[in-house]
Steps between C-alpha positions, in 0.01 A plus 500: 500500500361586848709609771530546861664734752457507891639838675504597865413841687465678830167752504627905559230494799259244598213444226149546633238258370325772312857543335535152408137467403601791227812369383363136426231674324696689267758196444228242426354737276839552307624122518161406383526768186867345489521129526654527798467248767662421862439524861629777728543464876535782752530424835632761783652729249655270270440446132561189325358463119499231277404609125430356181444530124648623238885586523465854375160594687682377823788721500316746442292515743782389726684868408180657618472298829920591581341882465222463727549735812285296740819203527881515512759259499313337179721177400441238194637178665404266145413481238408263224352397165201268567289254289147538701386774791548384875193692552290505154178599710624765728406861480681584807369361778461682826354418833556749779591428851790645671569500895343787624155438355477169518488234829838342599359171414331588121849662468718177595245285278559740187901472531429077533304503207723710284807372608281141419419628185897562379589155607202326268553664237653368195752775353534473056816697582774601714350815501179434649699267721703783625186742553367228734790466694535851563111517587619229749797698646287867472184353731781352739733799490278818462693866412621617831362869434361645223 
């Protein structure tokens, strides 16, 4: 049985692109090795992940993410068994833009097209329903301070 789990964050200091770049390139590397599929978002400090595979595996690696140093405040807002993947071809994607190296007006279209993007999509779950509304509600209400 597969399973899902979505869990919220706020970044220790601001990530650097170079950071990012790394971290994406370790997890792909060990969701690939595990099975593991989903689609992180981090956006002005704030973490929001959406994982998925096998119920085990997950938790697992969730333990390790609740230890990481570079986020606090890590919360699992759902949770659920699920029948088929949300995102069976994702290895995590990334794109990076944030405000201060990017125009105003690249930076507004980005937010549209994500916040676009949560809106079309079709959730399997309540889970992945959740993650997008909280995608929604972190690109309209950024952490105040990291």
């Amino acid at each position: 049985m597969l399973y899902t789990l979505t869990y919220e964050s706020i970044a220790m200091d601001e990530m650097a692109t170079e950071d990012i770049d790394a971290l994406l390139e370790q997890a792909r590397s060990n969701n690939q090795r595990d099975d593991i599929t989903g689609c992180p978002i981090y956006y002005m400090g704030g973490f929001i992940q959406i994982l998925e595979g096998e119920k085990d595996t997950i938790h697992a690696l969730y333990e390790k993410i609740k230890a990481d140093n570079r986020h606090k405040e890590v919360h699992m807002f759902s949770e659920d068994d699920i029948d088929r993947r949300t995102f069976p071809n994702w290895g995590m994607a990334y794109y990076p833009i944030d405000a201060k190296t990017t125009s105003k007006s690249e930076f507004e279209q980005f937010k549209r097209n994500l916040l676009l993007l949560a809106d079309l999509t079709e959730p399997t779950r309540l889970t992945a329903k959740l993650f997008w509304d909280r995608t929604k509600f972190l690109i309209s209400n950024p952490p105040a301070d990291l």
